[in-house]
N, C-alpha and C positions, 0 to 999 in steps of 0.2 A: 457329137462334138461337145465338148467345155471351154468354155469361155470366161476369163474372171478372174478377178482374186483367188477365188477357192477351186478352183482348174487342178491346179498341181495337187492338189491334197485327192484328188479323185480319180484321174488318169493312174498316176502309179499303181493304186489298188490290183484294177481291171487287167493292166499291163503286167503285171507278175501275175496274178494267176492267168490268164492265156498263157502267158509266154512256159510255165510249167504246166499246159495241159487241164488245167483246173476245170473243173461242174459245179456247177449250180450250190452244190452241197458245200461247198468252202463256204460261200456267203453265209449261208443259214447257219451251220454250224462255229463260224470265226466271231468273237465278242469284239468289238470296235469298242473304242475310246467314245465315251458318250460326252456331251455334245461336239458332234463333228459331222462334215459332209460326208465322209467315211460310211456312217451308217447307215447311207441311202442306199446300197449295195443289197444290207441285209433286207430290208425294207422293199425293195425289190424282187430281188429273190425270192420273198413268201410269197408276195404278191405274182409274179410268174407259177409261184407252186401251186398257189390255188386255183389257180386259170385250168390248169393239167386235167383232162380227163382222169377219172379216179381209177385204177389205183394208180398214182404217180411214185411209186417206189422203183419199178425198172427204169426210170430215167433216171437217178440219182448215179 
């Protein structure tokens, strides 16, 4: 859940890529507008990458 001011700036992200099917890899790979909530995604993302049992390349 988002809650906030900055809600709408973060919801859409998530909501277009699910809605076309998207992985993990959109985040890692997509450049965000820096400074923005936007970039929590990518920031995220590694952070999930490196949790991954190694090698984490077949889940991309």
């Amino acid at each position: 859940h988002a809650i906030g001011e900055g809600a709408t700036e973060l919801i859409h992200i998530g909501q277009a890529v699910m809605a076309f099917h998207g992985k993990i890899d959109y985040f890692i790979d997509t450049v965000f507008n820096y400074p923005t909530l936007a970039e929590c995604y990518k920031v995220a993302a590694l952070d999930g990458m490196n949790r991954l049992p190694r090698p984490w390349i077949p889940y991309l």
